[in-house]
C-alpha positions in Angstrom: 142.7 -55.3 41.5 139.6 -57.3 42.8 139.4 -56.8 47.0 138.6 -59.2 49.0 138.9 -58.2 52.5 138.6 -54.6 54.0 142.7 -54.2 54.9 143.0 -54.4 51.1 139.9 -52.2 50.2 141.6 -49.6 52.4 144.7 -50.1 50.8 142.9 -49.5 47.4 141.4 -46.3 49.2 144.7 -45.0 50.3 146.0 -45.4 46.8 143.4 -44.1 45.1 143.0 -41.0 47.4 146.6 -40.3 47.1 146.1 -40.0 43.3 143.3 -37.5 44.5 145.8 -35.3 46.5 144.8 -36.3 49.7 147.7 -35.1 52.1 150.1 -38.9 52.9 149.5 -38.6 56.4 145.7 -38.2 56.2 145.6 -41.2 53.4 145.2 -44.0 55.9 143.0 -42.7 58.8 140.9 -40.9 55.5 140.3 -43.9 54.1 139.1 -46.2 57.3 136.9 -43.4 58.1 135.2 -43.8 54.5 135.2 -47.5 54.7 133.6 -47.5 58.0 130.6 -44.9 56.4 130.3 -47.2 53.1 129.8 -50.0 55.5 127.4 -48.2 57.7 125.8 -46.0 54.9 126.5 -43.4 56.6 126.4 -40.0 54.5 129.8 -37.7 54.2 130.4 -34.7 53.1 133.0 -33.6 51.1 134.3 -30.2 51.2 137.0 -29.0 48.5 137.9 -28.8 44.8 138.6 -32.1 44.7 135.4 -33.9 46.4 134.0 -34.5 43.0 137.2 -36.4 41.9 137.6 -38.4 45.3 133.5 -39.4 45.4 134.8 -40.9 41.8 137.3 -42.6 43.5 135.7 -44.1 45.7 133.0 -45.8 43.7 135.4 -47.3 41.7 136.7 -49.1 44.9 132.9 -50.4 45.9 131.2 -50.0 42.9 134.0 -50.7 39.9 132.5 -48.0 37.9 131.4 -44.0 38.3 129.0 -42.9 40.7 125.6 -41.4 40.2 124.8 -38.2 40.3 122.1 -36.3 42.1 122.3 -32.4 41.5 120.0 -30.3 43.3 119.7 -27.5 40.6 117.3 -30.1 38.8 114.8 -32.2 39.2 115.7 -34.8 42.3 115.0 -38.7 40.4 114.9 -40.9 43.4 116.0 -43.4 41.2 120.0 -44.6 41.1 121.2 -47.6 40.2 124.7 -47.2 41.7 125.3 -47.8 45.0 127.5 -44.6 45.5 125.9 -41.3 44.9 127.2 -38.0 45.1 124.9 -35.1 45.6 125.6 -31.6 44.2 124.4 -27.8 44.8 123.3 -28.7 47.8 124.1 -25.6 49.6 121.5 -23.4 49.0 119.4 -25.3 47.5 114.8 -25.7 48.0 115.2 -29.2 47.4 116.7 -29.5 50.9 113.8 -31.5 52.3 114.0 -34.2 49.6 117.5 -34.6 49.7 117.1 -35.1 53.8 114.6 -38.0 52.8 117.3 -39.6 50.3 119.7 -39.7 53.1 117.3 -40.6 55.9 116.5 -44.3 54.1 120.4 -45.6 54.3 120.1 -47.4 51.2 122.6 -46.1 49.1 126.1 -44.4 50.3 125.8 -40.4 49.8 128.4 -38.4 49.4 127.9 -34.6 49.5 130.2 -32.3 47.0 130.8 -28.7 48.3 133.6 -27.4 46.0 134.2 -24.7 48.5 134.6 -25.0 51.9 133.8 -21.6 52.7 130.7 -22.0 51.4 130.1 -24.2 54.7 130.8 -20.9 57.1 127.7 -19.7 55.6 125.5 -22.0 57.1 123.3 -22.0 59.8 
């Protein structure tokens, strides 16, 4: 389906989400909140077995194709031609500086996989 308006990019976000697992009563308030930060390019992280599988989602709404990915156990190429990136192994990671950078420009929407959200209790 080709969108035209942002009531029926959400609705292609709540459909697609719910295919992701997200919970029916989070689907529509979910998916304005990542339409807004698309909009905005504003960075989100996603928390979660599935974040890898929802960022996927998602660029297929905005972008009609997969995402790029950034992973932060290699070398960081500034270069994406996708407008939705997701960013991996960040936790933890040296490469923390750079990545701050990426984000800092708002050129691209970043998404931020952490496949466990415990992970998160860990930092500082």
């Amino acid at each position: 389906m080709i969108v035209t308006n942002w009531q029926e990019t959400i609705e292609e976000l709540n459909n697609n989400l719910d295919c992701c697992g997200i919970n029916a009563e989070y689907l529509s308030p979910f998916s304005t909140y990542i339409y807004s930060a698309y909009r905005n390019k504003i960075p989100i992280l996603l928390s979660g077995i599935n974040s890898i599988q929802i960022a996927k989602a998602i660029s297929y709404i905005f972008n009609g194709k997969n995402l790029d990915i950034i992973d932060c156990n290699n070398e960081i190429n500034n270069y994406t031609k996708n407008e939705v990136v997701i960013i991996k192994n960040f936790i933890n990671s040296v490469k923390t500086t750079e990545i701050i950078d990426l984000l800092i420009k708002r050129d691209k929407f970043y998404l931020i996989s952490v496949p466990h959200y415990e992970d998160l209790c860990f930092l500082p």
